[in-house]
Every structure is written in C-alpha cells, then in structure tokens.
C-alpha positions as a Markdown table, in Angstrom:
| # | Residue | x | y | z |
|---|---|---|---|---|
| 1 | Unk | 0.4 | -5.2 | 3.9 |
| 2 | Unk | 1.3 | -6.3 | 7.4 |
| 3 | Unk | 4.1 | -4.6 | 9.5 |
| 4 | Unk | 6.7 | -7.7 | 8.6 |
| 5 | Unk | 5.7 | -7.5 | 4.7 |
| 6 | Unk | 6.8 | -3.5 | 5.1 |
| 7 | Unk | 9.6 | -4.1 | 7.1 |
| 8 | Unk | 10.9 | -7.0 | 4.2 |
| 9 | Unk | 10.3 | -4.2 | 1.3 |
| 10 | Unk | 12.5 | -1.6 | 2.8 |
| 11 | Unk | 15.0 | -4.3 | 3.4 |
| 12 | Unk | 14.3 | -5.4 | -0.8 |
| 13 | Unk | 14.3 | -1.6 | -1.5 |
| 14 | Unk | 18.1 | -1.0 | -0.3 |
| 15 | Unk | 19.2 | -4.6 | -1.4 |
| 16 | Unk | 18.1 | -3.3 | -4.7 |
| 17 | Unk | 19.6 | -0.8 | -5.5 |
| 18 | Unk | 23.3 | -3.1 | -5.7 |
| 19 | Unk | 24.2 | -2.0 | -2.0 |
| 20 | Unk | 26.6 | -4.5 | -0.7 |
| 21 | Unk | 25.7 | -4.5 | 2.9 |
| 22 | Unk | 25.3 | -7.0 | 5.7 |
| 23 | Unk | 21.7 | -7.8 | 6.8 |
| 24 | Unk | 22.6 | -6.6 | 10.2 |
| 25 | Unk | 23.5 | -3.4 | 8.8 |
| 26 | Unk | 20.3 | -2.7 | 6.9 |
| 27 | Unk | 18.4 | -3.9 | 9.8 |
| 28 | Unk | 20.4 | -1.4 | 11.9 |
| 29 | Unk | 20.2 | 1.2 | 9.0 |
| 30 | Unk | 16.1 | 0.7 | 9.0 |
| 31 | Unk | 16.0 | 0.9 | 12.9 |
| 32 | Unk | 17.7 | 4.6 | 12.9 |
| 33 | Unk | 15.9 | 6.1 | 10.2 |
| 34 | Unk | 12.3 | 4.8 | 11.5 |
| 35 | Unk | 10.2 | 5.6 | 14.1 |
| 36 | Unk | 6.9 | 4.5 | 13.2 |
| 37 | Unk | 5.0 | 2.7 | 10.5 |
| 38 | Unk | 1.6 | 4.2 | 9.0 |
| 39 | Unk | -0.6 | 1.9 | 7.3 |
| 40 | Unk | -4.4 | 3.0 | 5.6 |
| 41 | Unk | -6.4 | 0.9 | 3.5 |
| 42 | Unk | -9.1 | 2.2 | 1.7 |
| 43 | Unk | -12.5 | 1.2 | 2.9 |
| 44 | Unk | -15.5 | -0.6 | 0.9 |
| 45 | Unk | -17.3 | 3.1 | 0.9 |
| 46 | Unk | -14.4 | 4.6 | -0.9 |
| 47 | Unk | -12.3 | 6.3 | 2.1 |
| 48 | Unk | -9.2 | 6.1 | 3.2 |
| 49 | Unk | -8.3 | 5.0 | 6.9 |
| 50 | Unk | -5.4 | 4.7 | 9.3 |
| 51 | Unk | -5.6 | 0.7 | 10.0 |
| 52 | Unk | -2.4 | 0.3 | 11.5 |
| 53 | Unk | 0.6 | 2.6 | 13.1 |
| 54 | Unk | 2.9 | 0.3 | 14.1 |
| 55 | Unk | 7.0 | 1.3 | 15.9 |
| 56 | Unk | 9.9 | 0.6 | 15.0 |
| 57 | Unk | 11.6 | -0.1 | 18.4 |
| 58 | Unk | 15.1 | -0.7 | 17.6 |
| 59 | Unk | 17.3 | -3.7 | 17.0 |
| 60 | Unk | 17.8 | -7.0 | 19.0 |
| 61 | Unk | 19.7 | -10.0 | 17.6 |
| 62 | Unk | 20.0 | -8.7 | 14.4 |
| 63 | Unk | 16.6 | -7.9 | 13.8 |
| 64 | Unk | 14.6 | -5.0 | 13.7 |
| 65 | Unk | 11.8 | -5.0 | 16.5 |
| 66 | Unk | 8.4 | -4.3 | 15.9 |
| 67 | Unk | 5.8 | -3.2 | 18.1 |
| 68 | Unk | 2.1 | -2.2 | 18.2 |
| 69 | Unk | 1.9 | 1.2 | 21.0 |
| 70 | Unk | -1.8 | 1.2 | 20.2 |
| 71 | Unk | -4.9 | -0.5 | 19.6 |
| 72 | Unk | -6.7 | 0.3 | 16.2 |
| 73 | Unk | -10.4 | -0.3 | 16.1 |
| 74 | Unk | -12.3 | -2.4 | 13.9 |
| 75 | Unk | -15.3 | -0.4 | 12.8 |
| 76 | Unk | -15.6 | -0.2 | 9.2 |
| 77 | Unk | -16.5 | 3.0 | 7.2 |
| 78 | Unk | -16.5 | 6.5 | 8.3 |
| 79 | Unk | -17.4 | 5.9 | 12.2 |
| 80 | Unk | -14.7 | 4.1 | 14.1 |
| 81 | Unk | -13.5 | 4.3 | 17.8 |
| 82 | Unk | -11.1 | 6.0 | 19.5 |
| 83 | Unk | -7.3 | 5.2 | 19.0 |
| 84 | Unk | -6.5 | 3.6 | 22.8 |
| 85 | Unk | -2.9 | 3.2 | 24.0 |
| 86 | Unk | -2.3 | -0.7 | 24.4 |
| 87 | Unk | -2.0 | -1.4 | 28.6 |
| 88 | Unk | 1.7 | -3.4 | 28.1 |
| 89 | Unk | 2.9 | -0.3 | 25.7 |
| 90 | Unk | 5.6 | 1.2 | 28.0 |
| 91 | Unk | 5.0 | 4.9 | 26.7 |
C-alpha cells in the first residue's frame, strides 16, 4: 500500500463505523493521533522488511500532509543499506 492508500483507509475506517463527521475533521482527527506511518512488505525470500516510514505532518487546506523524513533503500532480501535522512527533511 502507498502512504495515500493508508491515509484513505483510516479515513474509510472512521467513516465506517456511522460517524457523522466533516472530512476536515477526520483529516484533523488523523493528523493528531499520528505521527508516523510504518509500512513492511514481505520479501521474495520470505522476510519481512521496513519499505517505507512515512510522517504525518499535520494539516493544510483540509488535508492531511504527508511527508517522507527518510530515504529507504532498494536492496532486496536480507542485505539492504542504511536508512539516510532525506537532505530537504527539516529534522
């Protein structure tokens, strides 16, 4: 799943359950009660590894803002690189 897909099922999850709330609100709602994003796959060899950590940087214009603080690397399988902060991440 990419970081928009998991942003759209929270926002399926609490329209759901018969909550009858504003978009802005669950947007707002998400933005508070999430810091950051996990994401693993499982790889061709049977393990499991981070692919993407993506953060929930607040609201703007009604949305929820999404950011990626770090680069993930591409390697396949057991050996991979070393997580590296992105340059134009501001923390």
């Amino acid at each position: 799943m990419t970081r928009t897909v998991t942003k759209c099922v929270l926002e399926m999850m609490s329209l759901s359950r018969g909550l009858m709330l504003p978009l802005w609100a669950i947007h707002k709602q998400i933005a508070a009660a999430i810091d950051l994003i996990v994401q693993h796959d499982q790889l061709t060899d049977g393990t499991h590894k981070i692919t993407r950590i993506t953060e929930c940087a607040g609201v703007e214009n009604d949305r929820v803002v999404l950011s990626r603080p770090v680069r993930v690397p591409a390697a396949e399988g057991r050996r991979g690189g070393n997580w590296r902060r992105r340059p134009d991440s501001n923390r």
